[in-house]
Each structure stands twice: as structure tokens, then as C-alpha cells.
N, C-alpha and C positions, 0 to 999 in steps of 0.2 A: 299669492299669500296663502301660506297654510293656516288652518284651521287652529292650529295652535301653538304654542311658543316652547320648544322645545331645545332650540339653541336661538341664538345670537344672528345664524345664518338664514333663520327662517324671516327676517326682515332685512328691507334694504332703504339705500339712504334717503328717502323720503318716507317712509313709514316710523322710521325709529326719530326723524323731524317731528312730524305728526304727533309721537308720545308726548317728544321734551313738550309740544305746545301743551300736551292735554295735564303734562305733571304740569306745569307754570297754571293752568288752569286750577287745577285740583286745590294748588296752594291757597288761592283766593277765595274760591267757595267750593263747596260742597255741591252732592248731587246726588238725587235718592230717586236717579231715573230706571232702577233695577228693583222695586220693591216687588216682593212676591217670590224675586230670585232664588233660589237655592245653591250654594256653593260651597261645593267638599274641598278637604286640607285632608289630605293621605298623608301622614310624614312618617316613615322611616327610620330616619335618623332626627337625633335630636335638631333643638332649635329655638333658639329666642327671638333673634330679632326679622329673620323671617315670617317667621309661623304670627308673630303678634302684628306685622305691620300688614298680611295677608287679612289676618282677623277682622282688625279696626277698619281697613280699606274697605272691605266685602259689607260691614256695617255700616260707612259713611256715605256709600254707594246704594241704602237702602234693601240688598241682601241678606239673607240669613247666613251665615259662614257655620258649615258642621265640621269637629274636628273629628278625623277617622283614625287612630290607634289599631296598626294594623293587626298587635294581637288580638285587638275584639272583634276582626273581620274573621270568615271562613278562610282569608289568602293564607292566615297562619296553621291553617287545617291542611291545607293542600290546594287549594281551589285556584286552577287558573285563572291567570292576568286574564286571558281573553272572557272570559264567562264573567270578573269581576267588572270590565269594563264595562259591557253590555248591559250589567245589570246597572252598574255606576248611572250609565246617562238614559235610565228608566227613570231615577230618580233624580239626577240633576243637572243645574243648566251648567257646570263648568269643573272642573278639578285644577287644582294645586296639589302637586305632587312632588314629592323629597324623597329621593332614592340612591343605593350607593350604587347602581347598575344605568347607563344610560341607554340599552337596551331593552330592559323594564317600562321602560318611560315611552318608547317607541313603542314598545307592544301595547303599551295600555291606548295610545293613540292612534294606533291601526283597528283596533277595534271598538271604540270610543265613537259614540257622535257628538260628543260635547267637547268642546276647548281643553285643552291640557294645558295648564303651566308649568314649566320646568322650574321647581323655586329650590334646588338645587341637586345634581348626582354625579357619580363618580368625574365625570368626561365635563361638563361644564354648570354655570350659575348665571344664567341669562339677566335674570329680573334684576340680580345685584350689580352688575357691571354693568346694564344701562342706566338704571342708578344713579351708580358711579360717576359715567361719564356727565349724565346732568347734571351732578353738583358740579364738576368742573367747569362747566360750560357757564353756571350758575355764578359761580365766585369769581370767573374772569370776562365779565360781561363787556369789557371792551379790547377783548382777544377773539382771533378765530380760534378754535379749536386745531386746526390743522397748523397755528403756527407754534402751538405749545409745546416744549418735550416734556416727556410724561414716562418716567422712569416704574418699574416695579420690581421688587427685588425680591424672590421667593424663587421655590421650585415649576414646573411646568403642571400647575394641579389645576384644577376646574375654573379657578381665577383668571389663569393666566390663559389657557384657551380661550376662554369667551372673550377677556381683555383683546387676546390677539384678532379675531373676529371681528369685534365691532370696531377694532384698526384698522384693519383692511377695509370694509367697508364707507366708514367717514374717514379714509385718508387720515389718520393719526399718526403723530409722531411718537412711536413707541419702544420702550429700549428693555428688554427681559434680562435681567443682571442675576446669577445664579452660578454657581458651581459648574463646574462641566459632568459631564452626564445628565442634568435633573434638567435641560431646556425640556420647553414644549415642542410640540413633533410638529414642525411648520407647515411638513410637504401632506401629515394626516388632516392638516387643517385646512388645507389648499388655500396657503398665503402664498403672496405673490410679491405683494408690497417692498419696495424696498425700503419705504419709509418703517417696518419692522424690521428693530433687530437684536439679536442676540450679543451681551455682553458679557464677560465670566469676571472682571475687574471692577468690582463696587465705587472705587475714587474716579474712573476714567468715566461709568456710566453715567454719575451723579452731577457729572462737572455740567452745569447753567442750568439744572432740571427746575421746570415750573411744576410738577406734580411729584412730588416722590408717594410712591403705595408698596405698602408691604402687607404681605399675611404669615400664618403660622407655617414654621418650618416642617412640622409634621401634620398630616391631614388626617382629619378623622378615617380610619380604618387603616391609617400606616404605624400605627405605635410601636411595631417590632422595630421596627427600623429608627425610633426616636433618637439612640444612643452615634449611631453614625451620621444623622441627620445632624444634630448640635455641634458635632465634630465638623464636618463637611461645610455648615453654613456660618459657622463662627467671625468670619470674618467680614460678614454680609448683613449683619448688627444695621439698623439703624439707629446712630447716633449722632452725640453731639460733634464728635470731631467728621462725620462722610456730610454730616447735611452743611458744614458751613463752606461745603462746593458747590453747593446745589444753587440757584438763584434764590437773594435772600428774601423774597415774599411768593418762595415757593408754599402749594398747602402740599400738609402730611398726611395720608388717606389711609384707614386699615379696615376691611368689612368687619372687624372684631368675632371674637374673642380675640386678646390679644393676649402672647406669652408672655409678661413683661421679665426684661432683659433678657429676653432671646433677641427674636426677630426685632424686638424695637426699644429702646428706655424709656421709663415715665419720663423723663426729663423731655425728649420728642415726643410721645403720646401726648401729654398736659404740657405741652407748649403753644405759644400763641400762632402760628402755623399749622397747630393741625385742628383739622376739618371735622374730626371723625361724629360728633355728634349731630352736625348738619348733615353727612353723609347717612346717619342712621336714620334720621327723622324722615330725610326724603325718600328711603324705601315704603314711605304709607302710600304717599302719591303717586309714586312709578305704580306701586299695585293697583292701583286705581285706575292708575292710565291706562295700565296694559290690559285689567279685566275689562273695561269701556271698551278697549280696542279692540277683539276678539269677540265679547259679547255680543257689540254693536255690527260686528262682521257675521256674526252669526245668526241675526235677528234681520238680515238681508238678502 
């Protein structure tokens, strides 16, 4: 186990078991076995439901949580990742980091003595797709996980890697529905699974799906490209007429923001199948679970 959670790939299926126990824990009570703590939030790029459920977690965990604005750091001066890191885990026990480079994020943890979290960059979003998959695991409590199909319908962006990731790993049934050219790069992922796959036909993907998840059709730092993107995914809507293929007490899932009537209609967002505000709630916990997890491996 590495030192700290940088992808998806850096745990395997008994560690990311070990979290879902410690989120289900989280939920029931609280724990302020970290008081004294100190824990930096580096963010980059914007963020709400991240950057606030890091916040609350690092607080409910008895932590101090500092949020760091990279323009008020020296990094905006010129000053190397490596030199900031160094000085980073002089001063504390852990960082939360949001960055558009996932290169970045490995530099800062090669020279780091403190835990990294990846709480999102270019290449993937770990902490939200384990999440994720807990709420599902959550809402279908008398399903295996491995017997669900779990559709998502979007481009190959940071979602959809890590989704693909911790597919391979717990054996999910997982189906990528997208445009052709925008899949995710399977063989840069080293999937093997052939329980993943790639579909480019939204009605064919959808048919008995017990999870449909969608995100935004352009990602932050693609906005040039927004006007071919709307064109290209048009047809890949989540709505009312693709979901009533779907299995009908499938849930709707979207890490939000969401475009409404692009990627998905209010009528599915405020529908009673979708999930999306237990799916938001449960990113306090996961951050919790995953700071104990890392923390507590650190303090060993």
C-alpha cells in the first residue's frame, strides 16, 4: 500500500472493503481520534462539494483542515513542487490536493512525507468514485455489487478512469456509452476485465442497467471544445425516453455540477430514482474514511 491515494489503483479489494466498513462506521458516529492534526486542502481548480466535504471530515475527525489558495503560496512565484512539498510535511500531517495535471500530484508525493489525496486532476477523481461505488453498494443492500450493471454515459475524463479502475479491481459490471473517439484509453489503464466495456449506442447500453451515472459533457479546462462536444454527445442525453430501458428501480447518480438539459433533464436529476444528494452527503464519510485510512497507516 502506498503512502497515499493518488488513483484508484493505489488500493486493492480488500483495502477499498476496509474503507466501505470505516464509511458505514463514519455514518453512525463520529471520531476526533486525530485532534492536534493538521491538514492542508491545496486546490487548484475550483470546487464545492469536494473541497466542503474534505473540510467537515478533517473537522469531524478532530483535525484542523487549512485551506491553501495556491495564489497566496510562493508555487505561484515560481517555486518548486519539490521544495513545496518538503516544506508542506514540515508543517503537516496530510494534504488534499486538486490539480489539472496528474503529474503534479506524483511530484508532490515523491517528495512528500505526508499522505497525499488525490481529491481530483486531470487523469482521475479517486475519493469520488469510491464514493460512488459505496452509495451503490449502500442502496442495493441485498445485491452483490458484481451482479449490477452500472452504465455511465459521458466522455473518457477523470470519472470515467477511476470508475474504470475500481471496475477492474471489485469485478464490476461496467458499460462506458459515449461517442466514438471520447472512450477512455483501457490499455493506458491496464484493464483487462472483460466485465468492462465500451459502448457507443446509448438505447443498447441502457437496456436492464441498475445504475445509470452521467457527468458533464465538457470538463473543466475543455471549454474550447464545448460547441463540438454538445454536437457529438447530443444524443447521449439522459432522459425520460433512454431511462425507461434501464431496470425500473435503477438509481440516477451524477458527481454534480450538472448541465441541466445537456447531459441529463431535471425531470431525471429530481426524479425519484436519482440518488444524487445521498451520493453527495456520502463524500463527508468516504473523506473520513480515507483520511483514518492513510492517517492510521502512517501513524504505524
Amino acid at each position: 500500500m502506498n503512502k497515499s491515494l493518488l488513483s484508484v489503483a493505489d488500493v486493492n479489494a480488500k483495502q477499498i472493503n476496509k474503507i466501505f466498513n470505516k464509511i458505514k462506521e463514519f455514518k453512525l458516529k463520529g471520531s476526533t481520534k486525530y485532534k492536534g492534526k493538521s491538514i492542508g486542502l491545496l486546490f487548484e481548480k475550483h470546487s464545492t462539494r469536494t473541497r466542503l466535504s474534505f473540510e467537515v471530515a478533517i473537522s469531524r475527525l478532530g483535525a484542523y483542515p487549512i485551506y491553501i489558495n495556491k495564489s497566496d503560496t510562493q508555487i505561484s512565484r515560481g517555486e518548486s513542487i519539490k521544495e513545496t512539498a518538503k516544506i508542506f510535511s514540515l508543517y503537516l500531517d496530510g494534504l488534499v490536493y486538486r490539480t489539472s495535471d496528474q503529474k503534479n500530484m506524483e511530484e508532490f508525493d515523491r517528495f512528500s512525507s505526508i499522505p497525499i489525496i488525490n481529491a481530483l486532476s486531470d487523469f482521475e477523481h479517486p475519493t469520488q468514485i469510491i464514493s460512488d461505488v459505496f452509495t451503490i453498494k449502500e442502496l442495493n443492500p441485498k445485491k452483490k455489487l458484481q451482479d449490477l450493471k452500472i452504465v455511465y454515459f459521458g466522455d473518457g475524463n477523470n470519472i470515467a478512469n477511476s470508475f474504470c479502475i475500481i471496475a477492474e479491481i471489485l469485478k464490476l459490471n461496467l458499460v462506458i456509452c459515449c461517442p466514438k473517439g471520447y472512450e477512455p484509453d483501457l490499455n493506458k489503464l491496464k484493464i483487462k476485465s472483460k466485465n468492462i466495456s465500451i459502448d457507443n449506442k446509448p438505447s443498447n447500453a441502457v437496456i436492464n442497467a441498475n445504475v445509470i451515472y452521467t457527468d458533464v459533457w465538457t470538463s473543466m479546462g475543455m471549454e474550447k471544445e464545448e460547441k463540438k462536444r454538445l454536437k457529438d454527445f447530443k444524443a447521449y442525453q439522459v432522459n425520460k425516453t433512454l431511462v425507461k430501458l434501464a431496470d425500473s428501480s435503477h438509481n440516477f447518480m451524477h458527481c454534480l455540477p450538472a448541465h441541466i438539459n445537456e447531459e441529463v433533464t431535471s425531470e431525471i436529476l429530481n426524479s425519484d430514482n436519482s440518488v444524487i444528494y445521498q451520493q453527495a452527503e456520502n463524500k463527508v464519510y468516504t473523506a473520513m474514511a480515507i483520511l483514518d485510512f492513510l492517517l492510521n497507516q502512517s501513524q504505524t
